[in-house]
Every structure is written in C-alpha cells, then in structure tokens.
N, C-alpha and C positions, 0 to 999 in steps of 0.2 A: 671587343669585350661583350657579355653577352649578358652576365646579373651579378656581377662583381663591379661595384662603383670604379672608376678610372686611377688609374696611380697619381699624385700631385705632389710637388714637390714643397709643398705647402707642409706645415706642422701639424702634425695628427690632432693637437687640440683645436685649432681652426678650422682644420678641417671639418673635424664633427660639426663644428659649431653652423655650419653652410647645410647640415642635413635635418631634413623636418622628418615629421612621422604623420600617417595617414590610415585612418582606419577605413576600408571600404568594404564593411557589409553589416548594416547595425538595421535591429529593425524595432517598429515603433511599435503603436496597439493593433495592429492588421495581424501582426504573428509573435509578440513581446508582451511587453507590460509597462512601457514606459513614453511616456507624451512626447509626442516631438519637440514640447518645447521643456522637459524635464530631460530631452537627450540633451539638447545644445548648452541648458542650465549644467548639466553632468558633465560634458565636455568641459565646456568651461573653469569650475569649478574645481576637477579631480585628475585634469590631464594634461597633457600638454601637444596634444596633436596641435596640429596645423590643418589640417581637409578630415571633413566626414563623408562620408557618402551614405544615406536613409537609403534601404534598400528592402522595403518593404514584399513581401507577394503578390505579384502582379498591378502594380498599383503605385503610383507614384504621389499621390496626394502629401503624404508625411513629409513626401522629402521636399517637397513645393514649402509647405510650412514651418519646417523645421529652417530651412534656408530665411524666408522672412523674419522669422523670432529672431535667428542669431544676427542677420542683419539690424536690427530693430534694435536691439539692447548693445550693439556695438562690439561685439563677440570678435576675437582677433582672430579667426579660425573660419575657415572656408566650409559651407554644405554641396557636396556634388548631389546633382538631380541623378537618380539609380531607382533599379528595380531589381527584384529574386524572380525571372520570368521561371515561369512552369513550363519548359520545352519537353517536346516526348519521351524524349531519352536521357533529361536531368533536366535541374537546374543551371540557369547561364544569368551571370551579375551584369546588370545594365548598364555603364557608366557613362555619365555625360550625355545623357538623352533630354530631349526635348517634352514629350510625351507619353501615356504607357504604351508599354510591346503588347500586344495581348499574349496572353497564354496560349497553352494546346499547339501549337505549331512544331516543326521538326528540329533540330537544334539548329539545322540550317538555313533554315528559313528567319529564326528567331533570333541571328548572327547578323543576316542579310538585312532585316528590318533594324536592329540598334547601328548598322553600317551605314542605314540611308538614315538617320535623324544624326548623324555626326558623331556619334558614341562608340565606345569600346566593349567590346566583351568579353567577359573573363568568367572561364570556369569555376562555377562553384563549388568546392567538397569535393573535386572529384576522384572517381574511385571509389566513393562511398554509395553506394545501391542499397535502398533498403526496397523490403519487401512489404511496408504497408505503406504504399499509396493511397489514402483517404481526402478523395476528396472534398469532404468537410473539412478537414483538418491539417494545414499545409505540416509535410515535414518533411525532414532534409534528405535531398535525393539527388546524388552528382552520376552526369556523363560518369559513364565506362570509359575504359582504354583505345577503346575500338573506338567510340566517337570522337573522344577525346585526341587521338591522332589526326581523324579523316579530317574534321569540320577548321575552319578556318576562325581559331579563336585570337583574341591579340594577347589573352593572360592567362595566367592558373595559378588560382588560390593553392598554393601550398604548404602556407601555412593558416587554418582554422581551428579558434580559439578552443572549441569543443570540446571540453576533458577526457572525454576518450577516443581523441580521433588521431595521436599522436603517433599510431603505425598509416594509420589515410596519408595523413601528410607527409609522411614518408616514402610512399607510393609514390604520389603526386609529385613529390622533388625530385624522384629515380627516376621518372616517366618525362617531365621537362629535361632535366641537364642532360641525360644520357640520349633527347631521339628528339624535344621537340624545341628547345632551344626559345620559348616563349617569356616574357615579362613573369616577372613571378611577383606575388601580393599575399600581403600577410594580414587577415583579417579577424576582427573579434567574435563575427556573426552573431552578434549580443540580442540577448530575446529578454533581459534585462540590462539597466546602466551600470550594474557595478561592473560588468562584464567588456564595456566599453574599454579598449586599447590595450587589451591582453593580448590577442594578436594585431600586429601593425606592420605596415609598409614605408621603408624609408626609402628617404629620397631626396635629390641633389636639390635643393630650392627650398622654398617656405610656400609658392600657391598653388591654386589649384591647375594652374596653368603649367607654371612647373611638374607639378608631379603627370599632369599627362605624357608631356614631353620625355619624362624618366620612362612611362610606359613605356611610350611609344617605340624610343631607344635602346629598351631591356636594360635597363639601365636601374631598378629596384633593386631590394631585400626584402624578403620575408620574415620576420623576426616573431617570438611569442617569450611573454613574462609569467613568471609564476604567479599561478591563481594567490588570490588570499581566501584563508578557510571560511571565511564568512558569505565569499561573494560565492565559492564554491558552494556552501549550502544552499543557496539563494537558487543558484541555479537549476540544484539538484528537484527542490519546493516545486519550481516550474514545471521542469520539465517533466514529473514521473506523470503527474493526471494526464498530457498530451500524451503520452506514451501508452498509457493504458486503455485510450480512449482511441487511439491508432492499433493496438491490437485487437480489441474486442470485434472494433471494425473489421479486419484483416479475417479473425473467424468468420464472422458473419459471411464476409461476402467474397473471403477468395486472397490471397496472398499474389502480389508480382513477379514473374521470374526472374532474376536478375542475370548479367552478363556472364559467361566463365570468366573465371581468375585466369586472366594470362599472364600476369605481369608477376614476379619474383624478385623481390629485391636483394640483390647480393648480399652476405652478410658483410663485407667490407664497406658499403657506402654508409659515409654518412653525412 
C-alpha cells in the first residue's frame, strides 16, 4: 500500500474514528499575521486537528513557542518543531527538526541537513515556480519536476490550501502516484488562522509520533475543505500588498526563469 490507508475489517465508523487530522505548514508573524500563541488559541478553539507543525521561513523560533503555549495551557493537540527552508531550486517543509536549516543551499544539501537533525522533508507547492523571488519578501516558490524526482524527499505537499493552486495540486498528485510513489501531505500553508485546517493530512493514530510513522510508511491522505467566504476575503486582504510589493520588486530588478513545463496531466486522472 502506498497512500491509501490499509483495508480493516473493522466498521467504517470505528474506523474513522482511529483517524486524526494534521496540518503541517502554518506560518506565524515571520510570513502571516498571526501569533504563535493566537495559532495554538486558533487550533484549539476552531478545529479539531490533533498535530500542528509552525513552519515558519527560515527560522524555527515560532514553532519553539507556539509548542510551549500549547503545552502551557494544556492544549490536547501536538506542535511539530518545522521550517519553509529557502533551498535554491524551491521551498522544502522541515519536519521534526531540532534546529534552523539555514537557507540558500541546494535542495540537496537542505534534504541532507533536515536527514542529519532526525527530520523529514517534504516538498512544498511543488510545481508551482513563481518568477518573483524577493528577497525582502518571502513568497511561495516549489521545486520543479526535475528536482522534485532527482532529490531524495520523504513527502509532497499535494494538497495546499491556496485558493488558486488547485490545478498545482494536481500536478503534484500526477507527479507522486504515477513515478514517485512518496507520503503525500495535505496542508493549509495559513499566512492567516482562519485559514488553519483547510487543507490537512490524515492519519492512522492521534500523535505526533503516530503521524510520523504514517509518513514514514506512506501511509497519509491529503485532504482540503471548502474555504468559507469570509476567511477567503481575509486571505485575499493579505495577500494582494505582498503581491504587489513582490512585483514592483520583480520590475525593478529582473524576474526568475522558471523550469520548462514537462509534466501534462492526463485529462482522465483525478
């Protein structure tokens, strides 16, 4: 079995009942709008995961704190230690690290360094290449195909919550099931909390220790819920000044080439 949960001869309501949900890619004030401890109050409050992972850019402090808060107030819900490392050729999701990755390194190098602090990595967006790389201004930028096959990842974000990224994710799930046969993670990539557990990753167990083990086995889902109109505006508020402020930049000083499109998704998969 490879990202289809195991057959059981267990009754489908019990069954469920044995499955937690995991968002692993939320970020705090470093790239969002929301405190690490108004993430875990938000968690708490409006959702029903069971693991978070703060996965800030480059920088792990949020998720150090967000973790103590939610211990601290008694929070029934796990925070994994994560990062959104800035590798050459995209972004790659930190999980279960000790310390930060630093940025600027090759994706392979940036794979090999979360491998030696015990942690997992997992593709972020990918497939999605934008062409303004500002570095004032982090923004979302996934491995291509061509990375995305060579480098030795343990996951791929195939499903991100992003409101228009719903043919990316697409990519990304024809690019795993059909060549690379990886854990797949379904995440919110929230730059605000209402945005929290819109996309999530299920998984056989309730900790955080469990849902490694699902990783580790391919053994996820990738899952996403419909926006609500409200949180959609919210996002929309965010995100256009970073947009605009990532363009101008782009004039100014030169736009990124991005990978050729090799990949085609048959119009029968889905």
């Amino acid at each position: 079995m490879s990202h289809a949960m195991k057959t059981s001869k267990k009754s489908p309501k019990k069954n469920l009942q044995e499955l937690s949900k995991a968002d692993l890619h939320i970020h705090a004030l470093n790239d969002g709008k929301a405190t690490p401890e108004q993430i875990v109050d938000w968690v708490h409050e409006h959702t029903d995961l069971a693991v978070i992972a703060v996965t800030d850019h480059d920088e792990v402090d949020s998720a150090y704190e967000a973790r103590k808060i939610a211990k601290k107030k008694g929070y029934d819900f796990e925070v994994i230690i994560g990062e959104e490392v800035t590798a050459k050729e995209g972004h790659v999701l930190a999980l279960f690290i000790k310390e930060r990755v630093k940025p600027g390194m090759s994706a392979k190098e940036t794979i090999a360094e979360i491998h030696r602090q015990g942690g997992l990595a997992i593709a972020a967006h990918p497939m999605f290449q934008t062409r303004l790389r500002n570095p004032k201004h982090d923004s979302m930028d996934g491995v291509g195909a061509v990375t995305l096959i060579k480098e030795k990842f343990d996951g791929v974000e195939t499903v991100n919550a992003t409101p228009t990224f719903s043919a990316i994710n697409l990519k990304a799930k024809y690019v795993n099931r059909g060549l690379l046969l990886k854990a797949e993670t379904g995440s919110s990539d929230a730059h605000i909390k209402e945005a929290i557990g819109v996309g999530y990753t299920l998984f056989e167990g309730k900790t955080a220790a469990d849902l490694r083990r699902a990783l580790e086995k391919r053994q996820t889902q990738a899952h996403i819920k419909k926006w609500h109109a409200s949180g959609l505006f919210k996002y929309i508020v965010f995100y256009v000044p970073t947009a605009i402020r990532n363009i101008v930049w782009g004039l100014r000083h030169g736009f990124s080439a991005k990978e050729p499109k090799i990949i085609n998704v048959t119009k029968d998969f889905e």
